[in-house]
DSSP file (Angstrom, degrees, kcal/mol; ACC not computed):
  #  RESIDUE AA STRUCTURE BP1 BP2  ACC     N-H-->O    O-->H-N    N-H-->O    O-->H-N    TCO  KAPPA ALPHA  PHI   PSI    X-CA   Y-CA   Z-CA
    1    1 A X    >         0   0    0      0, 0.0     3,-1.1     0, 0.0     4,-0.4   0.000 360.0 360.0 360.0 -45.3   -1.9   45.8  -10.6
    2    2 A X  G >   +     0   0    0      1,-0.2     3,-1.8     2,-0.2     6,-0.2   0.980 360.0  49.9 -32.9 -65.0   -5.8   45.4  -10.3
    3    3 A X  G 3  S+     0   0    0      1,-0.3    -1,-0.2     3,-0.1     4,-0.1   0.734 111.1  47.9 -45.8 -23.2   -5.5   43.2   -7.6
    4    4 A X  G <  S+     0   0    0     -3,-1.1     2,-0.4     2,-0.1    -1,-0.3   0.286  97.4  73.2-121.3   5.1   -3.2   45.3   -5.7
    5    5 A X  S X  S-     0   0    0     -3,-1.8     3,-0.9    -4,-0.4     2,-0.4  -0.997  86.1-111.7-116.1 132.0   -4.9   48.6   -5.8
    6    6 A X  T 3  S-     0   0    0     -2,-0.4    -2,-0.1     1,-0.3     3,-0.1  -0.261  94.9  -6.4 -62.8 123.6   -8.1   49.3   -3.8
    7    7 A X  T 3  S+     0   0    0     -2,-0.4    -1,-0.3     1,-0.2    -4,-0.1   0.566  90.9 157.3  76.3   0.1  -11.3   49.7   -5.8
    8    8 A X    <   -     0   0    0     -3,-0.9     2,-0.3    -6,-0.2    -1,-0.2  -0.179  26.0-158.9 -40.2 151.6   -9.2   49.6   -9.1
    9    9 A X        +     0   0    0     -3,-0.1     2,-0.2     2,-0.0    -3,-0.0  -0.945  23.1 147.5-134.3 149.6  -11.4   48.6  -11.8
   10   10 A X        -     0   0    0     -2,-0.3     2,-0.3     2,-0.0    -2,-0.0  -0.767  45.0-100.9-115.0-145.1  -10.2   47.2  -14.8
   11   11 A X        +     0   0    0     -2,-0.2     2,-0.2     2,-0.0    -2,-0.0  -0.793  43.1 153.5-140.1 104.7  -10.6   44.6  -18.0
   12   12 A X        -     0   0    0     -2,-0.3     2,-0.2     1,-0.1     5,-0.1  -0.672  52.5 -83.5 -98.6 158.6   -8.6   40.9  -18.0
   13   13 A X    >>  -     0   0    0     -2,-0.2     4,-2.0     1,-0.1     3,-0.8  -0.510  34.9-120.0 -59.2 136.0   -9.4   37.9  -19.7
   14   14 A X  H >> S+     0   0    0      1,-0.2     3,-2.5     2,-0.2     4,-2.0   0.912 117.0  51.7 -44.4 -60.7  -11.9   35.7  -18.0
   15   15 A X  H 3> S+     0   0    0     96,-0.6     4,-2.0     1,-0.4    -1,-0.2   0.769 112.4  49.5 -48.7 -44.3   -9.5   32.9  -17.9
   16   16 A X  H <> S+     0   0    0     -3,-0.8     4,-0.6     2,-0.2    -1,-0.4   0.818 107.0  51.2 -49.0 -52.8   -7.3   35.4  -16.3
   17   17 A X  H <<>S+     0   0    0     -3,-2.5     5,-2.0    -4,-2.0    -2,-0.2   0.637 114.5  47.1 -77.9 -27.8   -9.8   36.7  -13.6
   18   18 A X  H ><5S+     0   0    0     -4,-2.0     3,-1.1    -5,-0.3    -2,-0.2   0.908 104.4  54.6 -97.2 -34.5  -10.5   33.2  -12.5
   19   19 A X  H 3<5S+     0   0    0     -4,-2.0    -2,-0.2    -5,-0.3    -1,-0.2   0.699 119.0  33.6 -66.9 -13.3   -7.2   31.8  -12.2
   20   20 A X  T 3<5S-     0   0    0     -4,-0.6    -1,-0.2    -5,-0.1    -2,-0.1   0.227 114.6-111.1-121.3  25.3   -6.0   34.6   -9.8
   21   21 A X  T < 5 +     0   0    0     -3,-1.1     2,-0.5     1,-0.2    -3,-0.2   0.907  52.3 169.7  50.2  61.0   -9.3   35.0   -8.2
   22   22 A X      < -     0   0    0     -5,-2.0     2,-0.4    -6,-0.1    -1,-0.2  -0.779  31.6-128.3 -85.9 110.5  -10.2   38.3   -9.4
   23   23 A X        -     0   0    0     -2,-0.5     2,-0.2     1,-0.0    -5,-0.0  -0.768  27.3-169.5 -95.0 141.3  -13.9   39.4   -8.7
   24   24 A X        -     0   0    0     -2,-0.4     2,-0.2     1,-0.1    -1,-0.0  -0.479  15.1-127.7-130.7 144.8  -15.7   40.6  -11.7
   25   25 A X        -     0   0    0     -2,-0.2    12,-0.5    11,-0.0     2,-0.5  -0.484  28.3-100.8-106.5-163.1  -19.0   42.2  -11.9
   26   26 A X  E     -A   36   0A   0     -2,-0.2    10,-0.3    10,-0.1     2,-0.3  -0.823  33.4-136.6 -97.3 146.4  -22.1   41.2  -14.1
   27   27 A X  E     -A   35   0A   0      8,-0.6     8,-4.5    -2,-0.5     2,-0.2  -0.796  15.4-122.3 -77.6 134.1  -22.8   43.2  -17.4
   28   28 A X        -     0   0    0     -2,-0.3     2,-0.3     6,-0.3    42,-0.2  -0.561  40.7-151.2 -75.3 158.6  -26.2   44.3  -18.4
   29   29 A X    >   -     0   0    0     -2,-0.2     3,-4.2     4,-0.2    40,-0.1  -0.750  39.5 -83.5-121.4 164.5  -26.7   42.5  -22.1
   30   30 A X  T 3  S+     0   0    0      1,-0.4    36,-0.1    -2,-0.3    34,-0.1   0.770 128.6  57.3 -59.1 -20.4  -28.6   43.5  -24.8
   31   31 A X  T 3  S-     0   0    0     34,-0.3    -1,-0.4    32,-0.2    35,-0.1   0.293 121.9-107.0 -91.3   8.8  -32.3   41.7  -23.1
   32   32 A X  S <  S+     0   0    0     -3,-4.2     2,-0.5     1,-0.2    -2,-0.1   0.727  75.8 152.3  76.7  29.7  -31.2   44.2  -20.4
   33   33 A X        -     0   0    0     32,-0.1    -1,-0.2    35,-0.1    -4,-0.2  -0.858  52.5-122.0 -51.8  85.9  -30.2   41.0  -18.4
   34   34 A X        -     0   0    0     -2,-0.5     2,-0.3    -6,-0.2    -6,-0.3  -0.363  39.5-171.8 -34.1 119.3  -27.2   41.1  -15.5
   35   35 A X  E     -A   27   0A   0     -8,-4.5    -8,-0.6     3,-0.0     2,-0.5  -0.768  13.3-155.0-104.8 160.7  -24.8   38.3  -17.0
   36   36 A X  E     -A   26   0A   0    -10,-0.3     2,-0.2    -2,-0.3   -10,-0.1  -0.966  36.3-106.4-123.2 130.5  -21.7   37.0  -14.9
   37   37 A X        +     0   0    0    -12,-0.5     2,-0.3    -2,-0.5     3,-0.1  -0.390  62.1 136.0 -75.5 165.9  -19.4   35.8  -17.0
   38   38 A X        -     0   0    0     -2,-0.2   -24,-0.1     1,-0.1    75,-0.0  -0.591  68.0 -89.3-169.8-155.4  -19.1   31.8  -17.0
   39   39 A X  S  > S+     0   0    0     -2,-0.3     4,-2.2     3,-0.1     5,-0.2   0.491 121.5  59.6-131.0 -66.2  -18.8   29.1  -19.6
   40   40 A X  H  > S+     0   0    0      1,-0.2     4,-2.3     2,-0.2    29,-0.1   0.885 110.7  33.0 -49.0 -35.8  -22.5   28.9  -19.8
   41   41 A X  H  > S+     0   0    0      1,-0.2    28,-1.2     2,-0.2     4,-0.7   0.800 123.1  59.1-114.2 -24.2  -23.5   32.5  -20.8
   42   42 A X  H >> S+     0   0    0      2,-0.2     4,-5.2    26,-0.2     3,-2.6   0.972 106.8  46.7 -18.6 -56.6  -19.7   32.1  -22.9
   43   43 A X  H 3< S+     0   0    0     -4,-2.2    -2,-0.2     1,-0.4    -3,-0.2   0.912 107.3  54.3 -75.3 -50.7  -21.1   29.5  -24.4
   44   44 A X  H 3< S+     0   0    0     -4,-2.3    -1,-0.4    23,-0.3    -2,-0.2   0.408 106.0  50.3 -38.3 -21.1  -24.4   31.4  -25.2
   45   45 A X  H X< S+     0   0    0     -3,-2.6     3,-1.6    -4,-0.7     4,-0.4   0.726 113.8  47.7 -94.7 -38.1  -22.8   34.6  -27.2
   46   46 A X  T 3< S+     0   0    0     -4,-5.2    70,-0.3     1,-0.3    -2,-0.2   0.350 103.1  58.4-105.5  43.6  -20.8   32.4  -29.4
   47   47 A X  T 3  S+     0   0    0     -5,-0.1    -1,-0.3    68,-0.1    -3,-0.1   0.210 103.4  55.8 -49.2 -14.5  -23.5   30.2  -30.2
   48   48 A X  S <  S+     0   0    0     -3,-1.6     2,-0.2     2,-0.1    -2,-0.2   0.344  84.7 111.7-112.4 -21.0  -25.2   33.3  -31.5
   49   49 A X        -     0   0    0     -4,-0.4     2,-0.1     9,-0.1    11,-0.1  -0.403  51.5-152.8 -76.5 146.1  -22.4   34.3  -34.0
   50   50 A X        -     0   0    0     -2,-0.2     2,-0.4     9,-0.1     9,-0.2  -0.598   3.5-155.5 -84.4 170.5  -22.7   34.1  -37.8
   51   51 A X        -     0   0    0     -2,-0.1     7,-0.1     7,-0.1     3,-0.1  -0.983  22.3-117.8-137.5 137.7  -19.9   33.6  -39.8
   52   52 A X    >   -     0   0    0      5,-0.7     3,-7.0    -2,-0.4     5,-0.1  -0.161  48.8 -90.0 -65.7 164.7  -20.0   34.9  -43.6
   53   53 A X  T 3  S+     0   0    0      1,-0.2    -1,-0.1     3,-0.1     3,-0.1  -0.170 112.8  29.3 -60.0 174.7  -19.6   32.2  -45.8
   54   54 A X  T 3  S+     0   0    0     -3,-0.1     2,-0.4     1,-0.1    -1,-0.2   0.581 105.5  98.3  50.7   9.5  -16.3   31.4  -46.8
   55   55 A X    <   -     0   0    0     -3,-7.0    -1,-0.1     1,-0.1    67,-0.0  -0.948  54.7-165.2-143.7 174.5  -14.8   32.6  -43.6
   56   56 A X        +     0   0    0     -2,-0.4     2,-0.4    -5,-0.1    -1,-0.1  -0.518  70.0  92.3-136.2  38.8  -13.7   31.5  -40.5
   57   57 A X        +     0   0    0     -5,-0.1    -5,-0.7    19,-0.0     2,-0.3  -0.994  46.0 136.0-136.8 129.4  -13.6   35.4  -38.7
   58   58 A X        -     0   0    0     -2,-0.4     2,-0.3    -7,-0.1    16,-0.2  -0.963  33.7-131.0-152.6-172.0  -16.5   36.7  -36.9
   59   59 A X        -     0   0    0     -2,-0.3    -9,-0.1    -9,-0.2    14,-0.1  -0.842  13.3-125.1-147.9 154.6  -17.5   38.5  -33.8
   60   60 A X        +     0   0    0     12,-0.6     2,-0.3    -2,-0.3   -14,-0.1  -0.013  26.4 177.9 -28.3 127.3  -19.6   38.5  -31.0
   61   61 A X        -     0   0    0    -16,-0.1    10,-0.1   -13,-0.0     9,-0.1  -0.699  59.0 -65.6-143.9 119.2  -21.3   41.4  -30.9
   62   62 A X        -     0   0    0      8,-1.1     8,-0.1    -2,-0.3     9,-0.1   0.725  64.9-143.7  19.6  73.8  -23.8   41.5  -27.9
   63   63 A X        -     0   0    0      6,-0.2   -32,-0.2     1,-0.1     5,-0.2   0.183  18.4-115.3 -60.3 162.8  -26.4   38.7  -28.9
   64   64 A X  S    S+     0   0    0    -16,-0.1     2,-0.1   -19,-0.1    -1,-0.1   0.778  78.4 114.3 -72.7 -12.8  -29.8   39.0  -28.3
   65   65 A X    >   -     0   0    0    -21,-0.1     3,-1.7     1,-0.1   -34,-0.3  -0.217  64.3-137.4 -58.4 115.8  -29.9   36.0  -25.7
   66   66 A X  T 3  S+     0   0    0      1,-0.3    -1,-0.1   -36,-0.1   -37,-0.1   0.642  99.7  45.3 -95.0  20.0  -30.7   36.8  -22.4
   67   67 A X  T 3  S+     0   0    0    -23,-0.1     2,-0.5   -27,-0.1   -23,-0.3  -0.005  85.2 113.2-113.5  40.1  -28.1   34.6  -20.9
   68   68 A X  S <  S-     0   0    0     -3,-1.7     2,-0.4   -24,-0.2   -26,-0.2  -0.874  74.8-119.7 -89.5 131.6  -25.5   35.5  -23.2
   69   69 A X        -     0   0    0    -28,-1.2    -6,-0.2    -2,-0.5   -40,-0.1  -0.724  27.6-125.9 -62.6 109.2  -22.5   37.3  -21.6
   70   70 A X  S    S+     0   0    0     -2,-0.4    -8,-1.1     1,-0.2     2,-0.5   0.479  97.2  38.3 -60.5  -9.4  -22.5   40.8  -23.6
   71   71 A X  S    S+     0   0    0    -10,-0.1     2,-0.3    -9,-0.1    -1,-0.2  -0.757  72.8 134.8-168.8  88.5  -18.6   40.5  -24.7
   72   72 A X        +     0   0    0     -2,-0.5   -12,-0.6    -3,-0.1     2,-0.3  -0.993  22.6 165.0-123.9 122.6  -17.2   36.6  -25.9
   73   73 A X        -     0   0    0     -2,-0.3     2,-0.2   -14,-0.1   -27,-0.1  -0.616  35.1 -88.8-126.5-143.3  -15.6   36.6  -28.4
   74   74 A X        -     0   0    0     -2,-0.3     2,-0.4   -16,-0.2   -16,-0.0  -0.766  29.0-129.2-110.3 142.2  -12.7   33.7  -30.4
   75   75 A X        -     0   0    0     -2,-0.2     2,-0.3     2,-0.0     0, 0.0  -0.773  36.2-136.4-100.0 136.7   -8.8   33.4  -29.8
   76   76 A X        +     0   0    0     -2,-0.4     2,-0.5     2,-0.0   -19,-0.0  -0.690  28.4 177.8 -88.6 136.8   -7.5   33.5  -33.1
   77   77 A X        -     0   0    0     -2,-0.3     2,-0.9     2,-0.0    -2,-0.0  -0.924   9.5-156.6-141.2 143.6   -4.8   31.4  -34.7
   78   78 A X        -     0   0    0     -2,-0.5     2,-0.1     1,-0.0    -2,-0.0  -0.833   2.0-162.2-136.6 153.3   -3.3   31.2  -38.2
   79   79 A X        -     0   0    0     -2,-0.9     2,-0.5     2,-0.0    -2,-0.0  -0.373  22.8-118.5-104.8 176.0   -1.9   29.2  -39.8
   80   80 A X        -     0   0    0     -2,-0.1    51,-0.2     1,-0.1     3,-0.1  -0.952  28.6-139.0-105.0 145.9    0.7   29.0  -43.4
   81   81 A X  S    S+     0   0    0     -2,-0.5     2,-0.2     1,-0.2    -1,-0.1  -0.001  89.7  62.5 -76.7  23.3   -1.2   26.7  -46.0
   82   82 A X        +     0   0    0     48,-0.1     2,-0.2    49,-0.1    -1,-0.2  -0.669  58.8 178.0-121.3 128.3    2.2   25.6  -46.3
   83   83 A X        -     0   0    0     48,-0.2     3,-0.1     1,-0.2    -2,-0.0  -0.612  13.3-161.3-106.4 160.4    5.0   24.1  -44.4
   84   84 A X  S    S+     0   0    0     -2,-0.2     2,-0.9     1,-0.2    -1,-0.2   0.587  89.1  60.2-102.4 -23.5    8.2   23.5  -46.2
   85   85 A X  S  > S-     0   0    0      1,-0.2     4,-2.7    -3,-0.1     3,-0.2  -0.872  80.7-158.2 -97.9 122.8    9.4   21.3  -43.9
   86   86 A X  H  > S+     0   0    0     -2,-0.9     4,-1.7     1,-0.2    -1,-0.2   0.859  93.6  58.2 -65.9 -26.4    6.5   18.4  -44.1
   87   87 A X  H  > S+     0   0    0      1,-0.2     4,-1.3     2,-0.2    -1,-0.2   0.895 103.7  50.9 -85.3 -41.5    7.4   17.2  -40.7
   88   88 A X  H  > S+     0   0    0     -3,-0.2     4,-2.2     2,-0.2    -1,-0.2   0.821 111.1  46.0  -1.0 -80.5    6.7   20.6  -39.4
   89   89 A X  H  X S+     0   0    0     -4,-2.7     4,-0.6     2,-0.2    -2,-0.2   0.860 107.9  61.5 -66.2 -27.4    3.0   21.0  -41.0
   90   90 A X  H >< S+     0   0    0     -4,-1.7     3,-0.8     1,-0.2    -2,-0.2   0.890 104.0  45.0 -60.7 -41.9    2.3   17.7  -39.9
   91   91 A X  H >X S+     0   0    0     -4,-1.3     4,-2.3     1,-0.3     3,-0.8   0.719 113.1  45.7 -59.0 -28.7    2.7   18.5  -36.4
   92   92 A X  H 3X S+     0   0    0     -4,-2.2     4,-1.2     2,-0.2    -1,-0.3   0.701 107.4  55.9 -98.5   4.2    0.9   21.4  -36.1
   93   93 A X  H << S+     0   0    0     -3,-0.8    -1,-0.2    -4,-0.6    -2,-0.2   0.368 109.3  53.2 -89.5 -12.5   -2.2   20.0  -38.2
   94   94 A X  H <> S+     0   0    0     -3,-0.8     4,-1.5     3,-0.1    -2,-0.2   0.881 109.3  52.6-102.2 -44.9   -2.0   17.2  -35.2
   95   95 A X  H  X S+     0   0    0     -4,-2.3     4,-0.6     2,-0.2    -2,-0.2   0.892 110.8  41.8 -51.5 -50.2   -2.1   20.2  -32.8
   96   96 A X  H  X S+     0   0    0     -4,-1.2     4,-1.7     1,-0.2    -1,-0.2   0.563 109.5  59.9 -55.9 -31.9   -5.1   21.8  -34.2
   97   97 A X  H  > S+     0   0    0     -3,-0.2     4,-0.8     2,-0.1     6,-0.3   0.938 113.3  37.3 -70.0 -51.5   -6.8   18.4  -34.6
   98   98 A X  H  < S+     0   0    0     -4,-1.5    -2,-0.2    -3,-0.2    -1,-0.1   0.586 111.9  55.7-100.9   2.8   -6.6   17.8  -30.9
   99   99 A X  H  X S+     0   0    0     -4,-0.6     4,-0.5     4,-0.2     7,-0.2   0.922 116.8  41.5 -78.5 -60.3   -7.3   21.6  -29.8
  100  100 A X  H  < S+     0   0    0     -4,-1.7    -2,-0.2     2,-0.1    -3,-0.1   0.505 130.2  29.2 -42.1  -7.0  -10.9   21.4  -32.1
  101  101 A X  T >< S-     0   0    0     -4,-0.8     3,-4.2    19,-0.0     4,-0.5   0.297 136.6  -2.1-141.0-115.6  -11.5   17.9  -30.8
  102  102 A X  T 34 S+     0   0    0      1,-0.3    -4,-0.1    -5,-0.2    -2,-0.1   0.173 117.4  74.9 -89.0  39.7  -10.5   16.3  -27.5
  103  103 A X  T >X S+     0   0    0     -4,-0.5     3,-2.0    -6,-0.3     4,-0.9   0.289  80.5  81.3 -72.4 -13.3   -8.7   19.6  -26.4
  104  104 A X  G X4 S+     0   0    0     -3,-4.2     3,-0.7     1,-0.3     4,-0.3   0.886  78.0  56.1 -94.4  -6.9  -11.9   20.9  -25.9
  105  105 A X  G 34 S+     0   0    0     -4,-0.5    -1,-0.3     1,-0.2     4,-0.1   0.069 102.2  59.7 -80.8  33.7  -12.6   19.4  -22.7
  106  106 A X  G <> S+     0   0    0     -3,-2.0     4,-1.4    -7,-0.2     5,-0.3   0.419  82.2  86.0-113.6 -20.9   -9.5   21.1  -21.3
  107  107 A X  H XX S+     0   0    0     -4,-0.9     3,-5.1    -3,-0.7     4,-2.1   0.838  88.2  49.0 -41.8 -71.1  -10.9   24.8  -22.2
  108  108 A X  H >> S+     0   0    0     -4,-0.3     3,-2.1     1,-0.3     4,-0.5   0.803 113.6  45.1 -38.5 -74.7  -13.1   25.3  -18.7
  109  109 A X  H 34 S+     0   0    0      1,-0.3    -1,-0.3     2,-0.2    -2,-0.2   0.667 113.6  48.4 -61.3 -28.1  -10.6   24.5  -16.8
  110  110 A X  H << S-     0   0    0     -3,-5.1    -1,-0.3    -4,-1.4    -2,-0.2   0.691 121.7 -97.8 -79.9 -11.4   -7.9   26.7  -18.9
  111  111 A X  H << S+     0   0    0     -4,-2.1   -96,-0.6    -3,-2.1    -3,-0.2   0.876  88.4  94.9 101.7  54.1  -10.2   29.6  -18.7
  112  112 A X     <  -     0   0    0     -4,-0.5    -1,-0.5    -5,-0.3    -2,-0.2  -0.913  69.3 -96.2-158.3-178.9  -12.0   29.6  -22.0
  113  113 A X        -     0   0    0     -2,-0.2     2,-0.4    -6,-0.1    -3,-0.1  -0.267  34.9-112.4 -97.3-166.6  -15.1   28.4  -23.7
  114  114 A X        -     0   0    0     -2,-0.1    -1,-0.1   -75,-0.1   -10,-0.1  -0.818  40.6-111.5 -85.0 142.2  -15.6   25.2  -25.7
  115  115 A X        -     0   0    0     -2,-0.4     2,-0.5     1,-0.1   -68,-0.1  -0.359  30.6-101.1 -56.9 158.7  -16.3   26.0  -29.2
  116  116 A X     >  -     0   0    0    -70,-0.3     4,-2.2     1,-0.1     5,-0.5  -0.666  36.6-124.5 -75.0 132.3  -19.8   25.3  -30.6
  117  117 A X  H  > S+     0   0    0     -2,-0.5     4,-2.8     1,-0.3     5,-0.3   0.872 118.6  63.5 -41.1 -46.9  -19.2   21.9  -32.6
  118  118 A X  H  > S+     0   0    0      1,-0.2     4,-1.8     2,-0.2     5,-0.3   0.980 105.7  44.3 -67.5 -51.1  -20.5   23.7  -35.5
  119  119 A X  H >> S+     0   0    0      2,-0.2     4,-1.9     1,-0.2     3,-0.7   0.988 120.7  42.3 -52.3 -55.9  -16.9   26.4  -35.2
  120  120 A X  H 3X S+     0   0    0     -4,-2.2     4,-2.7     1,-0.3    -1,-0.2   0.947 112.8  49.6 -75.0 -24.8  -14.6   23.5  -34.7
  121  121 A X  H 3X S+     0   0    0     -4,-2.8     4,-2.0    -5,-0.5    -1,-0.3   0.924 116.0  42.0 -70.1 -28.7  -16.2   21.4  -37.3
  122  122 A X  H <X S+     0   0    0     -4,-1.8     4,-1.5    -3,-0.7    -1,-0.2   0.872 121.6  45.6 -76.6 -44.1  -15.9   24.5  -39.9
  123  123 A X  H  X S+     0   0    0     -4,-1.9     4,-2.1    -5,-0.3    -1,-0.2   0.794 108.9  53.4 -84.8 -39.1  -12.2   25.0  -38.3
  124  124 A X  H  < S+     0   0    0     -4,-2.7     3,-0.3    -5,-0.3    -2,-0.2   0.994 113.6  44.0 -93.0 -70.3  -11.6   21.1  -38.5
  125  125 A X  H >< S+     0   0    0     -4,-2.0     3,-1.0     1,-0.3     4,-0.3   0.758 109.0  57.8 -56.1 -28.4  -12.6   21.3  -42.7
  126  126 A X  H >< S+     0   0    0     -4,-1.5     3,-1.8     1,-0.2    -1,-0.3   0.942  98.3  56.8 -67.1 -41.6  -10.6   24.5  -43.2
  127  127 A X  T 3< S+     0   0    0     -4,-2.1    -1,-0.2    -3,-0.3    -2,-0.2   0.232  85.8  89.4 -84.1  42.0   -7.1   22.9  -42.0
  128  128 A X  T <  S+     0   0    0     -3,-1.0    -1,-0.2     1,-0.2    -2,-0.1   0.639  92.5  44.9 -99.2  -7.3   -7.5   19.9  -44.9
  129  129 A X  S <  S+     0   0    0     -3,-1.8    -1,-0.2    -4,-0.3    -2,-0.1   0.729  81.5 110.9-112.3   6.1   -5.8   22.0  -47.0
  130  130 A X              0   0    0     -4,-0.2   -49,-0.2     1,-0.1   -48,-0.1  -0.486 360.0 360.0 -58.6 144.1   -3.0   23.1  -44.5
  131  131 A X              0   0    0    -51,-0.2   -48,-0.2    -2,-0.0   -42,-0.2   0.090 360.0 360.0-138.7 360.0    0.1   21.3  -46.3
């Protein structure tokens, strides 16, 4: 409906905005920097998140970086720490291996960022006890 209305403004996912050729403006950021969103200045906000210990949730919230894109955040997934069917947990513990790992040089292209190695590696140790 964006697309199709003049001077509509709304909010899609990047991944969304590039695959139908949406144009998008720049955001001021928190150094009071215009950003465009990208992969790069992606790649720069979630490089900038903490995570509290023991967890694997965090968000962006407008890093101080002044090529960070004011509003990146993480696609979420959860998982059971148990399958009952083994055959079942195995497969989706071999999807999740190869989304942290060589899936991630399909992200740009799907319209998301790569994780920072440090997130997949964190993400990689969590699912050793998925069963």
């Amino acid at each position: 409906m964006i697309k199709q209305a003049p001077g509509a403004i709304g909010y899609v996912e990047y991944g969304y905005a590039i695959h139908n050729k949406l144009p998008f403006a720049a955001l001021q950021n928190k150094a009071g920097e215009f950003v465009t969103a990208n992969t790069a200045s992606g790649e720069a906000t979630l490089a900038t998140t903490q995570f509290p210990p023991n967890l694997l949730r965090a968000w962006p919230s407008d890093p101080d970086a002044k090529d960070a894109y004011p509003i990146a955040t993480f696609t979420w997934l959860l998982l059971y720490k148990n399958y009952t069917n083994a055959e079942i947990g195995d497969a989706v513990k071999k999807f999740v291996t190869f989304g942290l790992t060589d899936g991630q040089k399909f992200s740009e292209d799907l319209g998301y960022i790569p994780l920072p190695k440090e997130v997949a590696d964190k993400a990689l140790e969590a699912l050793k006890i998925v069963q």
